[in-house]
N, C-alpha and C positions, 0 to 999 in steps of 0.2 A: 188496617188489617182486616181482611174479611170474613177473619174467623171469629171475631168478638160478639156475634149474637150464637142465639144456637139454629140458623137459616143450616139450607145446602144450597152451597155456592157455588155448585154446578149446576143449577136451575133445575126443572122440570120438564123442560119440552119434550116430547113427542119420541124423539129421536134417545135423548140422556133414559127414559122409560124404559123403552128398547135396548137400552145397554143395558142398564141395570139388572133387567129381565135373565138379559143371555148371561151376566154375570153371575147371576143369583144360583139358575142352572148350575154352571161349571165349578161353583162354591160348595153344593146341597153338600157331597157326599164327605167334603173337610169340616162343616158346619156341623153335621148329623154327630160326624166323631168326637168333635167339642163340648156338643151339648152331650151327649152319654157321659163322657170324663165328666164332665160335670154334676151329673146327676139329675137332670131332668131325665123323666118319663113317664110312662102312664098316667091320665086320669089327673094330671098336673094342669091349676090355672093360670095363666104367663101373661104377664104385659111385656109388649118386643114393643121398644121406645125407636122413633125413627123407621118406623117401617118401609117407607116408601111405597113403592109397587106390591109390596107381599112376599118376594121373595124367599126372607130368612124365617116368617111368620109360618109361612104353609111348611117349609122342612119341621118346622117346631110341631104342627099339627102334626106332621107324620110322627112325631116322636109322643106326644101326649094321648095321639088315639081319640074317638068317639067320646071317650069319656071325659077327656077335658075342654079347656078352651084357650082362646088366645084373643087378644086387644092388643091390637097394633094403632098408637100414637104415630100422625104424623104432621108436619104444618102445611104441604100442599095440598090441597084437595083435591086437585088433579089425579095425584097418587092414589089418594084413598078412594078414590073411584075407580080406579083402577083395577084398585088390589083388593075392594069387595067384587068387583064382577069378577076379576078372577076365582075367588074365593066359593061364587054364585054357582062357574061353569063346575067347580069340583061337588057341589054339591056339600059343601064344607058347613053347617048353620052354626057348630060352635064355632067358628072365625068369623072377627067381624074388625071391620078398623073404622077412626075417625079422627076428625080433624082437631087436632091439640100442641102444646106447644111440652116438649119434653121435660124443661124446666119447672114444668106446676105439675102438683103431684095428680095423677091419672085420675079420672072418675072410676066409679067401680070399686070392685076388688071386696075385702085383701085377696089376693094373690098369691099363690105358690114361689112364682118365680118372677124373676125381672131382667129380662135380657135385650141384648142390641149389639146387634153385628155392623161395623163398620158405620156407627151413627157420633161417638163421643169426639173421634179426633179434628170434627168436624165446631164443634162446643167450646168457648173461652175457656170453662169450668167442668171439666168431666165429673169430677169430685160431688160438685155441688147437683150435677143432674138424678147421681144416684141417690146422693141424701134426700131431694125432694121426693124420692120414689122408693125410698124407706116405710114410711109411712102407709101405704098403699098395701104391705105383705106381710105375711101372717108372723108369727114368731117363726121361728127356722125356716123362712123362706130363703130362696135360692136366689143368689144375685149373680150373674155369668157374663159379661161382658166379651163382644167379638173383638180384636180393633189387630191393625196387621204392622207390617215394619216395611215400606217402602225399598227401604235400602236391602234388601235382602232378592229382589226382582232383577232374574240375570238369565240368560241363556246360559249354555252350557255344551258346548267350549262358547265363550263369547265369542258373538257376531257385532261386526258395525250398526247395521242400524237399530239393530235392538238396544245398544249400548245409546246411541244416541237418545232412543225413544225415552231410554231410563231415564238420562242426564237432565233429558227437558218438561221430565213428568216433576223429577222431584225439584227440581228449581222453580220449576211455577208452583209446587204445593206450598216451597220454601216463602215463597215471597209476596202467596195470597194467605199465609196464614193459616194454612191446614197441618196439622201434628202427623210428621209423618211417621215417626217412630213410636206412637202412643202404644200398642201391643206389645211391646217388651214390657211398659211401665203400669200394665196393669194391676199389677201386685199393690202397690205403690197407690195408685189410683184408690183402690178398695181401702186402704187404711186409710186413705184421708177421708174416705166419706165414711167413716168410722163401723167397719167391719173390717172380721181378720181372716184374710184369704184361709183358705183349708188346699187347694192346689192350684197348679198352673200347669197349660200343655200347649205348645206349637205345633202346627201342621202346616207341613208347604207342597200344598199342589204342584204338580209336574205333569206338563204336559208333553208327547212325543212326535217327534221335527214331522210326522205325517200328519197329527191332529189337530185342525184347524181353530182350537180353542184358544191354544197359547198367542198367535198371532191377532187373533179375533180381541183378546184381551188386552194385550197392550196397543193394537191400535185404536178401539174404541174410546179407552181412556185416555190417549192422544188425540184423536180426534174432537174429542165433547172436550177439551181445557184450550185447544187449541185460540178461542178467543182470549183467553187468558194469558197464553204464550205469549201473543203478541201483544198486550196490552204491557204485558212486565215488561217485553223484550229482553223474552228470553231467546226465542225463533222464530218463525217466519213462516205463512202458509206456503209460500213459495218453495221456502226448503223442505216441509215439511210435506210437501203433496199428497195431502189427506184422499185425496180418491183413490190413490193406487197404493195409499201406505199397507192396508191389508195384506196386498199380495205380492209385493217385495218384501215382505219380514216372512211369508209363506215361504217363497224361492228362497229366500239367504236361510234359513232352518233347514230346509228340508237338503241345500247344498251342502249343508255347513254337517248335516247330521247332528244338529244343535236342539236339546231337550228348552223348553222352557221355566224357568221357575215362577211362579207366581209369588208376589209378597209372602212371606211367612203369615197365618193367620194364628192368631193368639187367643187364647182364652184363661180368665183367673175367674174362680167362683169365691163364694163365701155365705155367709148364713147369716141371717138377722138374727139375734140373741131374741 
């Protein structure tokens, strides 16, 4: 199973950076709303575990302002070079990220808050990433975890090959070991690492059959598993034809007058005693 370290087992290259990037974009404005329900803001210091590129790190700056700061943990380095020069071009000096493994509890701190979007369902032990990173935050600091629900990603009225795209996204998560429904079981998650949620809230992006985000998203994440497809044998690049998959889910949405949904993304927070 390739979910048993806490790696991301869609790799790093170049291209997977690139999505992540355009995904992070098309996320900020359900992310932004998460973290407020939650209660980060102003002048708040955050460690975001699993950062990657910077995406969900830099929406947090926006939400913390000048006066705080944010440490994004991540284990490629690729990433965290990434996602400091991005952080360089904004002009960003309290954001900084580095290379660490999410599992040991962060250097630094203590901390305000301790968040990560779409990093745990990717971890053997969600539970035990937040406990190592208990330690690290202050008393009443804030613990706010992103993580989405797979099964909940549908056009609307369904279309064929979106419907396809779904079927072969979550069978290959199914069967490399990635949690795909962990954002429902948030709640759940925080009492095993022994804090007691105070709320929960879902948000599910919806994109419309003109805006090229919705299709942009399920093909990319089609496209970057696609060696994974076929290594399960789930599908086939052949059926699959990743070069033109973009914009035959454009044409079937925009024929179809078919909205997108993106996964449900989820949020439970809670508070260190």
């Amino acid at each position: 199973m390739m979910a048993e370290g806490n790696g991301y087992p869609l790799g790093h290259a170049a291209s997977e950076l690139e999505r992540l990037d355009r995904q992070g974009r098309m996320l900020a404005p359900a992310t932004r709303d998460l973290l407020a329900a939650a209660g980060l803001g102003p002048g708040m210091n955050v460690l975001d575990l699993g950062s990657g590129a910077g995406d969900a790190a830099l929406v947090t700056a926006d939400v913390v302002g000048h006066s705080g700061s944010v440490l994004g943990v991540d284990l490629s380095p690729e990433a965290v070079d990434l996602a400091n020069a991005r952080a360089a071009d904004r002009g960003l000096a309290n954001v900084r990220f580095i290379v660490g493994d999410i599992s040991d509890p962060a250097p630094g701190g203590p901390f305000d808050a301790v968040l990560g979007r779409l990093v745990l369902m990717y971890v053997a032990d969600p539970a035990a990433v937040l406990r190592a990173q208990l330690s690290r935050l202050h008393s009443g600091g804030l613990v706010a975890p992103i993580e989405f629900d797979v099964s909940t990603a549908r056009a609307i009225p369904s279309t064929a090959l979106s419907e396809r795209c779904n079927e072969w996204v979550r069978a290959t998560f199914d069967s490399a070991g990635i949690e795909t429904s962990l954002g429902p079981r948030l709640w759940s998650v925080l009492l095993e690492a022994g804090v007691r949620p105070l709320g929960m809230l879902g948000v599910q992006p919806i994109f419309g059959p003109d805006d090229p985000s919705g299709p942009a998203l399920l093909a990319g994440i089609t496209q970057t598993i696609l060696p994974l497809m076929e290594r399960f044998k789930v599908t086939t690049a052949e059926e699959v034809q990743p070069e033109t998959l973009q914009a035959r889910l454009s044409s079937e949405f925009a024929a179809s007058n078919a909205v997108f949904a993106h996964p449900t993304l989820f949020c439970a927070w809670a508070k260190k005693n």
